[in-house]
TILOLUM-48240 format. One record per atom (N, C-alpha, C): residue in one letter; z, y, x. Coordinates in steps of 0.05 Angstrom, whole numbers, padded with zeros to 5 digits, always signed. Atoms other than C-alpha are relative to their C-alpha. Layout:
N
aZYX
...
***
This chain:
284
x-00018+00012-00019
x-01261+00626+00339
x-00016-00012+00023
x+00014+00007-00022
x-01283+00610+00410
x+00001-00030+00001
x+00001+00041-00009
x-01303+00535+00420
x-00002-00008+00023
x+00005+00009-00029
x-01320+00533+00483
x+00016+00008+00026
x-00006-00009-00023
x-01298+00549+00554
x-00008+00017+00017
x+00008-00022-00021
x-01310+00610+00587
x+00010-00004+00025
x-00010-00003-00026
x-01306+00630+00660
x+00028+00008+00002
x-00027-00021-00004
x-01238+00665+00648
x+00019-00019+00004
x-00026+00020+00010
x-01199+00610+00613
x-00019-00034+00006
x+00005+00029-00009
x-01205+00539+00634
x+00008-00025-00025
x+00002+00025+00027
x-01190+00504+00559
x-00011+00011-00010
x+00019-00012+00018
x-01227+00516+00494
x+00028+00003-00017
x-00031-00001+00012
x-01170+00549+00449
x-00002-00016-00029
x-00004+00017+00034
x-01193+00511+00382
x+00022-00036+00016
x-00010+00026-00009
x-01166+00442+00423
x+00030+00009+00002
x-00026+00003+00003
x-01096+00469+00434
x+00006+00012-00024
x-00014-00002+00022
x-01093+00499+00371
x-00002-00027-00026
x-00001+00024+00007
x-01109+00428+00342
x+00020-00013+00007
x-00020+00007-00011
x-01063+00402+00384
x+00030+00012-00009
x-00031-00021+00005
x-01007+00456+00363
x+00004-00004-00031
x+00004+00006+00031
x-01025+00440+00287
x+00009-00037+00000
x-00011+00022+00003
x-01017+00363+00306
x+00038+00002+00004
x-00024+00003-00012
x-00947+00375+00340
x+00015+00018-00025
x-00017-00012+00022
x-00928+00420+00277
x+00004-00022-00026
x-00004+00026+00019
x-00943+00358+00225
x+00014-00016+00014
x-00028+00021-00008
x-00891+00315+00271
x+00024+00016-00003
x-00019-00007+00005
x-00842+00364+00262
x+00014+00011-00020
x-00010-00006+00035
x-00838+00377+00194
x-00003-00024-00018
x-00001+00020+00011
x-00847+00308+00186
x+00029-00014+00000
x-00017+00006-00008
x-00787+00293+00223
x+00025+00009-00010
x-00025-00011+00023
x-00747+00338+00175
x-00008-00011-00021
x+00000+00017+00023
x-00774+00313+00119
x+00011-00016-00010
x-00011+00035+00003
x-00753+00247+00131
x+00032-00007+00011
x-00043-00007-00007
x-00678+00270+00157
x+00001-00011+00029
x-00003-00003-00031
x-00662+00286+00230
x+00022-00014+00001
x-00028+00017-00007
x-00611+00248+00264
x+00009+00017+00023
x-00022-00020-00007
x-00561+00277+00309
x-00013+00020+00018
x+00009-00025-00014
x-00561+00350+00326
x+00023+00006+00015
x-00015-00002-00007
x-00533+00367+00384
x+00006+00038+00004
x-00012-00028-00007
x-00506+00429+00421
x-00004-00006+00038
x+00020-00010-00027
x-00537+00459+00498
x+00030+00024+00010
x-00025-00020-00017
x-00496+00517+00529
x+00022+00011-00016
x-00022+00005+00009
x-00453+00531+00471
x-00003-00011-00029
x-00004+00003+00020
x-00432+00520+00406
x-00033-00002-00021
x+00030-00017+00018
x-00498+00559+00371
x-00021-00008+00007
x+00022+00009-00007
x-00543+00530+00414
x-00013-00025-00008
x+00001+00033+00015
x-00581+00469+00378
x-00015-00009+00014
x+00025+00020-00016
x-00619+00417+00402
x-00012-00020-00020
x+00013+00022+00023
x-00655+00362+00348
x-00018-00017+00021
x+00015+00023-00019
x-00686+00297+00370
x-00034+00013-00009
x+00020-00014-00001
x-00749+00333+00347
x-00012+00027+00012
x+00000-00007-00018
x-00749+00384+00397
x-00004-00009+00016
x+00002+00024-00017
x-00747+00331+00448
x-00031-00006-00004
x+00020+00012+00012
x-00801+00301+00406
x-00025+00012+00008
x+00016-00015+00003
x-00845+00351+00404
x-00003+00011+00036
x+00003-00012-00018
x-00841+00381+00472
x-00017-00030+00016
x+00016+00018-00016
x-00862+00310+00506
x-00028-00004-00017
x+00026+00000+00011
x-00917+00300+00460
x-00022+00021-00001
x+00017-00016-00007
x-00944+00372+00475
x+00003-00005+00030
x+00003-00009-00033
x-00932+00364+00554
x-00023-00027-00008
x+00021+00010-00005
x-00976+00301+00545
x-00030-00005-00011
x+00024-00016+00004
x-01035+00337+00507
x-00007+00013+00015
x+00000-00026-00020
x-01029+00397+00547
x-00011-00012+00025
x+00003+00010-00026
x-01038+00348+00613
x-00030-00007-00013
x+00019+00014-00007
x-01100+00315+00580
x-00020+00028-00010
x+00011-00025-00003
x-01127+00387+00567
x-00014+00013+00021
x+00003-00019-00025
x-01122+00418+00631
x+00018-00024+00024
x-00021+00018-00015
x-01098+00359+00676
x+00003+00019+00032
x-00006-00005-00030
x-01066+00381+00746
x+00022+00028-00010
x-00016-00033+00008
x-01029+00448+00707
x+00031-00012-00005
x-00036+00008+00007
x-00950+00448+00705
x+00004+00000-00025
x-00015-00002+00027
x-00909+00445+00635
x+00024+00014+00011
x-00028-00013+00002
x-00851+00499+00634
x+00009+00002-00031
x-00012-00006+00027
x-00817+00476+00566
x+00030+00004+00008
x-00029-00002-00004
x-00752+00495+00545
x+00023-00014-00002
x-00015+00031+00009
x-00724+00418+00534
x+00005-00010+00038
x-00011+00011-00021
x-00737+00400+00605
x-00011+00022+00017
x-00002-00024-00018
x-00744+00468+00644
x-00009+00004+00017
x+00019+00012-00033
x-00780+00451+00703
x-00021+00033+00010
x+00013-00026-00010
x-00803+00514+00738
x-00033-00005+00009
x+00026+00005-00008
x-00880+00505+00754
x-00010+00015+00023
x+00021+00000-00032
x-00923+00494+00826
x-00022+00009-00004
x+00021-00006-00004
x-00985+00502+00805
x-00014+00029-00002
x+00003-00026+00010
x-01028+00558+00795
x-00007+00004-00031
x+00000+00002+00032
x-01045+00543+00720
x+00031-00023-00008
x-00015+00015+00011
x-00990+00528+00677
x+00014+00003-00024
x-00008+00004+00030
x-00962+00517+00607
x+00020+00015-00003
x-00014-00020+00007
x-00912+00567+00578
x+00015-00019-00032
x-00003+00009+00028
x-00879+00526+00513
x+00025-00006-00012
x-00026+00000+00018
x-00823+00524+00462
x-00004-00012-00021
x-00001+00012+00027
x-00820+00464+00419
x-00006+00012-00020
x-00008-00005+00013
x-00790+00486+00373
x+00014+00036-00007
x-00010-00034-00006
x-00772+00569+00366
x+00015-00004-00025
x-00018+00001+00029
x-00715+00571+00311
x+00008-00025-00010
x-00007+00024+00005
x-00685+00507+00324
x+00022+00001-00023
x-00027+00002+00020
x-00621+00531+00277
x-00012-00001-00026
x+00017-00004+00027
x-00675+00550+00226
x-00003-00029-00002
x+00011+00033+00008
x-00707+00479+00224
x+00028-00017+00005
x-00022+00019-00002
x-00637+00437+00236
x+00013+00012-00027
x-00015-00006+00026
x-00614+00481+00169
x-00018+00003-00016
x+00013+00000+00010
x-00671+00469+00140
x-00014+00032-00017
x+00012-00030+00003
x-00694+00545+00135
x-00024+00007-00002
x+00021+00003-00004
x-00764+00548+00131
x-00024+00021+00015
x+00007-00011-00021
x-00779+00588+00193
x+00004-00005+00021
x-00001+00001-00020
x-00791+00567+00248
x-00031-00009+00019
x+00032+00011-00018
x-00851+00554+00304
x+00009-00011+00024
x+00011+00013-00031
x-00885+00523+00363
x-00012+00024+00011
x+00004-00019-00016
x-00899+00567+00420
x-00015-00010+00031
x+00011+00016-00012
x-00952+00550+00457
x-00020+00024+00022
x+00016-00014-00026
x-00974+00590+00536
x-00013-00009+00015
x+00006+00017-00021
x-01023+00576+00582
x-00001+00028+00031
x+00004-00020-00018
x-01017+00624+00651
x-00013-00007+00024
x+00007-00001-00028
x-01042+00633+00709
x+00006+00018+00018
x-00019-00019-00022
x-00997+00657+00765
x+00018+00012-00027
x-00013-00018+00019
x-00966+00712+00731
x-00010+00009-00025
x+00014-00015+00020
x-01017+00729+00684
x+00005-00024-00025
x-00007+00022+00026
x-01013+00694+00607
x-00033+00001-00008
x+00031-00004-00003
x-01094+00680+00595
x-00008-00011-00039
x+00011+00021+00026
x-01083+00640+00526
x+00024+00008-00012
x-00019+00003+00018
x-01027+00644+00470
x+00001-00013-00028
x+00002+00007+00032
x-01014+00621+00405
x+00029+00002-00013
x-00024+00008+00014
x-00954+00617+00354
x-00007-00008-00026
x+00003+00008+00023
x-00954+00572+00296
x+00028-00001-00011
x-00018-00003+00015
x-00911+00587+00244
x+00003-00024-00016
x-00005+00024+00012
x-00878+00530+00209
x+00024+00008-00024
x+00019+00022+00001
x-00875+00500+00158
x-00019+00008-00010
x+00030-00013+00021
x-00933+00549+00121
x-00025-00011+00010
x+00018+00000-00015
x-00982+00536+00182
x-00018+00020+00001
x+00014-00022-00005
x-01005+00603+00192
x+00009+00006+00031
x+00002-00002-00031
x-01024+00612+00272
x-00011+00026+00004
x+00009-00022-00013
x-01029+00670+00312
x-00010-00014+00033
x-00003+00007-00027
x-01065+00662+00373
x-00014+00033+00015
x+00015-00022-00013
x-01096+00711+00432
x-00007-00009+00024
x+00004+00008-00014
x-01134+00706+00483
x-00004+00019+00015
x+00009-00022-00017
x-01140+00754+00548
x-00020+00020-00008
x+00023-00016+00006
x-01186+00811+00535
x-00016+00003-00019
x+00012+00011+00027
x-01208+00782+00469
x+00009+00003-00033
x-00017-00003+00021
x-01157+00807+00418
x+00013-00021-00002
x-00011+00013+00011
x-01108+00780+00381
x-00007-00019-00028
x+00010+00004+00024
x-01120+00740+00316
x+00026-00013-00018
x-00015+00004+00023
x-01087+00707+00253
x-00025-00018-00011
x+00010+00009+00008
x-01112+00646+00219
x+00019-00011-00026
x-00014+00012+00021
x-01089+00630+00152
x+00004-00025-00011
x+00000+00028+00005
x-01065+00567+00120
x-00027+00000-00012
x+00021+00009+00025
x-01126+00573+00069
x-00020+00005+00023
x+00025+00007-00019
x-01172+00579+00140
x-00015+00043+00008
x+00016-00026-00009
x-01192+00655+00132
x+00020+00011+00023
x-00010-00002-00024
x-01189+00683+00202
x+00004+00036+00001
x+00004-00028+00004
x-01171+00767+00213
x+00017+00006+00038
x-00019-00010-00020
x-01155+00802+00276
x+00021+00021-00006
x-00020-00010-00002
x-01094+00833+00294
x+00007+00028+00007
x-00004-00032-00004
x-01072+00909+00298
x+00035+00008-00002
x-00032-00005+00006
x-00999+00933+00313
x-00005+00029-00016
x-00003-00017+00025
x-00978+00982+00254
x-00001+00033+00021
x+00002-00036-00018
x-00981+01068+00272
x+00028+00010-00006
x-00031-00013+00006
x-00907+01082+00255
x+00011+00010+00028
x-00012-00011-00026
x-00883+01132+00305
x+00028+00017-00004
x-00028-00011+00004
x-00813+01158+00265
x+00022-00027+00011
x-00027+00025-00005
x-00751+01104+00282
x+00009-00003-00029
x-00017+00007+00031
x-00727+01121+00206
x-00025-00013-00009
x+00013+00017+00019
x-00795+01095+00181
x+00005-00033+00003
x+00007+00017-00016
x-00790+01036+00226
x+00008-00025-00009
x-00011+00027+00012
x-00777+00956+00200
x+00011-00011+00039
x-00010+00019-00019
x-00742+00923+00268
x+00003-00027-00009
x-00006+00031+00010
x-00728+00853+00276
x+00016+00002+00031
x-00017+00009-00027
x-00672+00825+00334
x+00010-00030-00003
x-00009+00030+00000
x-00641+00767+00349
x+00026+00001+00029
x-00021+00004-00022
x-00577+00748+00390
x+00011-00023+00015
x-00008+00015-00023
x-00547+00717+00444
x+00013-00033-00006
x-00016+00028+00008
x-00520+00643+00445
x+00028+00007+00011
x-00023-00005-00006
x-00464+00672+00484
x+00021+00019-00019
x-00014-00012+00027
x-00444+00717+00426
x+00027-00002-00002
x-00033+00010+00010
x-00377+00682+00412
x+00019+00011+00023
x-00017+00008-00024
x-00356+00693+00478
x-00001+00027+00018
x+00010-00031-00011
x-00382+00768+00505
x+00004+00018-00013
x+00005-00023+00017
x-00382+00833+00471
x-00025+00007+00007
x+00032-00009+00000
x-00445+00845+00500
x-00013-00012-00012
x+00016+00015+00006
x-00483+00808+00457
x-00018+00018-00035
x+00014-00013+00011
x-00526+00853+00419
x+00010+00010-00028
x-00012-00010+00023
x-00475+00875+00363
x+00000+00035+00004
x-00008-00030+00000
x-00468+00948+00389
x-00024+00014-00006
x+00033-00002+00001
x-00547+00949+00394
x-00002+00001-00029
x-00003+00003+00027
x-00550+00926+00324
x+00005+00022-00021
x-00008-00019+00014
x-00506+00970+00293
x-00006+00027+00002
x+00019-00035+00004
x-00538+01034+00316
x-00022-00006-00005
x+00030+00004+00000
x-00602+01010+00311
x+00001+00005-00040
x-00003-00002+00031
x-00579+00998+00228
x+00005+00027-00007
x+00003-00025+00023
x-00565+01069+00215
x-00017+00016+00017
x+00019-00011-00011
x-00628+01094+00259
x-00031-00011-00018
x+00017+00000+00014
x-00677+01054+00218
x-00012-00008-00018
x-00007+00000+00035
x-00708+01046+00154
x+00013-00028+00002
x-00017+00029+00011
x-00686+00968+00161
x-00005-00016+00030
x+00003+00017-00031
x-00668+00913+00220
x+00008-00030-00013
x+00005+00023+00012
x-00680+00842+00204
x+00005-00022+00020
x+00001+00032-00029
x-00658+00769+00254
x-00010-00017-00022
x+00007+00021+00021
x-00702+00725+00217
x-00001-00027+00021
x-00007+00026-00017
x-00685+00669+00278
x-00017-00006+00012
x+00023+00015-00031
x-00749+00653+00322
x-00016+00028+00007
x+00013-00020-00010
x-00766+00704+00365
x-00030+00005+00002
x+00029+00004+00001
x-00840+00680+00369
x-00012+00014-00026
x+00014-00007+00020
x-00854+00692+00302
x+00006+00028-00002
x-00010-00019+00006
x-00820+00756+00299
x-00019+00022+00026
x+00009-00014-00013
x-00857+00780+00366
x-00033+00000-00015
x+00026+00001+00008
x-00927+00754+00333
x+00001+00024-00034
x+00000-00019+00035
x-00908+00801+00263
x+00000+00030+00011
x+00004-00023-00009
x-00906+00864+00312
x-00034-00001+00004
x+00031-00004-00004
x-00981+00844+00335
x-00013+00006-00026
x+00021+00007+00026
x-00996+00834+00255
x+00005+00033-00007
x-00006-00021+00014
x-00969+00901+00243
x+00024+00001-00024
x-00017+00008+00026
x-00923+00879+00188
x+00030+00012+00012
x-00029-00018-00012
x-00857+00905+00229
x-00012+00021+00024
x+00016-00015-00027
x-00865+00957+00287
x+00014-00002+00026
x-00011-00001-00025
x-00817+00935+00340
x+00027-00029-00007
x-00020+00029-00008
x-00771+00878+00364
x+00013+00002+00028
x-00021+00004-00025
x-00709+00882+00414
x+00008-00025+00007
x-00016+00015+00000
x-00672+00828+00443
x+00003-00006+00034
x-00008-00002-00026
x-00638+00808+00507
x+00000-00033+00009
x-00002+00021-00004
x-00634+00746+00541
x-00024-00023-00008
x+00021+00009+00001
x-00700+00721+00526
x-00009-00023+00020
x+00009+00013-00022
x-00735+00660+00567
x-00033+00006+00001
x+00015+00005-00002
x-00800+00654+00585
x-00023-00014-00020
x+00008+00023+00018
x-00819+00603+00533
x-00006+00014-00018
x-00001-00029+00013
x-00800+00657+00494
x-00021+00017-00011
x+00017-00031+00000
x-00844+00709+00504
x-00027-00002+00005
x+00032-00002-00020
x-00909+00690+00542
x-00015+00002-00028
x+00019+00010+00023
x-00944+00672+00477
x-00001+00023-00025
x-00006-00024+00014
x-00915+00737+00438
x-00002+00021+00019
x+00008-00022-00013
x-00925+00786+00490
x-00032-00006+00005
x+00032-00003-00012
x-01003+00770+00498
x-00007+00006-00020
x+00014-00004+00021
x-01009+00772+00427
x+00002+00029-00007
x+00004-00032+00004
x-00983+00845+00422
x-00011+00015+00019
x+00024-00011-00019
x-01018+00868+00484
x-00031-00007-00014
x+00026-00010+00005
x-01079+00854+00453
x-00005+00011-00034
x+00000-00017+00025
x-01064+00881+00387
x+00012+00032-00002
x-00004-00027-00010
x-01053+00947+00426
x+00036+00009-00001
x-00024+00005-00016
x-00971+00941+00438
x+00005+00003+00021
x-00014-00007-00030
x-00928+00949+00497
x+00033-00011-00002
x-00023+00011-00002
x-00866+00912+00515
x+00011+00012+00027
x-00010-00019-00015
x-00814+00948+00558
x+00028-00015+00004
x-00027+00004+00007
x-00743+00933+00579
x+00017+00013-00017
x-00019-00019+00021
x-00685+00969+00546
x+00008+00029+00021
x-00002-00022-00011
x-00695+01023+00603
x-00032+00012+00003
x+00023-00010+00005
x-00769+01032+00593
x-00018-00015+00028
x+00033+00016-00028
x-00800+00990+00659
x-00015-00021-00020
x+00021+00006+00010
x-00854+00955+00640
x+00008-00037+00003
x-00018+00028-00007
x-00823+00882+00616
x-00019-00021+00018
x+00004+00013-00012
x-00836+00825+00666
x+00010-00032-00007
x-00017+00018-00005
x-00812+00750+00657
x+00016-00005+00022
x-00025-00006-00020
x-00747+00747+00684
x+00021+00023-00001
x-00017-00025+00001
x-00719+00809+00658
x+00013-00006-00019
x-00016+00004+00015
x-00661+00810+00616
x+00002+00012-00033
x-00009-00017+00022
x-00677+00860+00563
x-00040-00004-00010
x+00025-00005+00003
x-00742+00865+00519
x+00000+00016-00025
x+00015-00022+00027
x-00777+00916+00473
x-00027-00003-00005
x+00034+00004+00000
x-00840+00896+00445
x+00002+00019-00034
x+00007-00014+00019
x-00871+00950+00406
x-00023+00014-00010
x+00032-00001+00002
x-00930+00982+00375
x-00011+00023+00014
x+00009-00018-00019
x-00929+01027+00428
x-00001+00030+00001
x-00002-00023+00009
x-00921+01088+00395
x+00018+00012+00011
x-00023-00012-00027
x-00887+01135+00454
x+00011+00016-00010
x-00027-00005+00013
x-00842+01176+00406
x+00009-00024-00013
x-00017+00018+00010
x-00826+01112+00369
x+00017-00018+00023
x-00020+00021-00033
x-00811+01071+00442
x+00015+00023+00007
x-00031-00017-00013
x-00773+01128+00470
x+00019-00001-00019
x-00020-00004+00023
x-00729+01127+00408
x+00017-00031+00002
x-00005+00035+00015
x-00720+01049+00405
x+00023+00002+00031
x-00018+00007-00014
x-00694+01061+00486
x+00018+00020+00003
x-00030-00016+00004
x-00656+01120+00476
x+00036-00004-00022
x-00020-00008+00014
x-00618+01098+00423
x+00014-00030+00015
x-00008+00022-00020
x-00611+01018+00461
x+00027+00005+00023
x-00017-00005-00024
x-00585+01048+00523
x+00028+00016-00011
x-00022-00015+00010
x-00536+01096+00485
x+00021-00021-00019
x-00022+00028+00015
x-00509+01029+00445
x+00014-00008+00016
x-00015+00014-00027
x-00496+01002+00510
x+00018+00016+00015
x-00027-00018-00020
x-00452+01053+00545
x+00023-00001-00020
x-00023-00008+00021
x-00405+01049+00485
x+00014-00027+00014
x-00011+00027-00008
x-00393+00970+00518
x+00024+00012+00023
x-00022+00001-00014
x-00325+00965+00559
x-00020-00015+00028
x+00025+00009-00018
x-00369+00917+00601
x-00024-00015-00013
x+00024+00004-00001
x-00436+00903+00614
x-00005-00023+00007
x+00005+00021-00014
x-00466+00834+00628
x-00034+00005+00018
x+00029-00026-00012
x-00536+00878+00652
x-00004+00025+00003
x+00016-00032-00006
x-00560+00945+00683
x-00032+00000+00000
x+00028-00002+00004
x-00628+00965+00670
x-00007+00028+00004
***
């Protein structure tokens, strides 16, 4: 594990993953000991916990004594970032998981520059098994018991062999677009499709190889930075649901192990879910 500071990256990544390991013992502390009121964000489905909150200010003011002068873009207080270095982070990823006491859920922790993502990590909670990656350097995997292994996305290039994982919309209740049509073809295309609730962890299990692809729409930023670096360097490719090459800011994502009969399959059969919709809330 790198300790130090290279020319590339401007922190040392053992300090934020200390840091990401402290902010995971406050929030599994904070369930432990029984949350107090959970609210609700844009609708119904959407949760919020005073440990979300919690957690996000106590990583923006690590993160500042890290790398002081760099923005914070969490997903509690949203703040779009000026600078040219800046933080990428999601409390909490699978706030419904941790408010129902589910025992999945992570911290999601980016550092970028401009456009580019230079650092990542995702710690899985509450096991404490971290994935992190760093630009040009691979991906990795550190286990609770400390042994460290790098990362490789799986060789599955059929769709019937294929394990998926998805996740849906908060607007759900309220759209038909909300990734049910997707879903259901996707279930009799392959061998199995799984929402295990935090997209982080579910994008870092394509880098481990353990699934070979992950759809979902409506994604933020927070989201993704920290799971798309990790499968880019565990030889992956993330795409929209029409095959451009995904961007933050786009509405649709495919992160997969890159395997170009298995991705053309994942957006041929996507896009063909989607024309079955009456309407569309995206073109791609």
């Amino acid at each position: 594990m790198p300790q130090t500071i290279n020319e590339t990256l401007p922190i040392a990544p053992v300090d934020v993953m200390a840091l990401a390991h402290e902010a995971g013992r406050l929030v599994v502390g904070m369930q432990e000991r029984g949350l107090g009121e959970i609210r609700t964000k844009s609708t119904d489905v959407d949760l919020v916990t005073e440990a979300d909150t919690e957690c996000e200010r106590f990583l923006a003011e690590g993160l500042a004594a890290l790398l002081p002068g760099a923005d914070f873009w969490g997903e509690e207080s949203n703040r779009s970032p000026d600078s040219e270095y800046y933080w990428l982070v999601d409390p909490i990823d699978g706030t419904v998981n941790y408010a129902t006491s589910v025992p999945f859920y992570s911290i999601s922790i980016a550092l970028n520059r401009e456009d580019e993502t230079l650092f990542g990590l995702v710690l899985k909670l509450p096991s404490g098994e971290l994935f992190w990656a760093e630009r040009g350097q691979g991906a990795h995997r550190i286990r609770p018991d400390g042994r460290e292994d790098r990362l490789q996305v799986n060789h599955v290039d059929r769709l019937g062999d294929a394990m998926l994982t998805t996740g849906f919309p908060y607007h759900r209740t309220q759209h038909a677009d909300n990734n049910a049509a997707e879903f259901t073809q996707m279930l009799t295309q392959a061998r199995s499709v799984r929402c295990l609730g935090s997209a982080a962890i579910e994008l870092a299990l394509v880098a481990a190889g353990a699934t070979t692809a992950h759809w979902e729409g409506w994604l933020k930023p927070w989201d993704v930075a920290a799971g798309k670096l990790l499968i880019e360097e565990a030889g992956g490719v993330l795409t929209t649901y029409s095959g451009e090459p995904y961007t933050f800011g786009k509405v649709s994502c495919i992160a997969s192990n890159g395997q170009s009969q298995l991705h053309s399959a994942l957006v041929k059969n996507l896009r063909s879910a989607r024309e079955t919709l009456a309407e569309r809330l995206f073109e791609e």
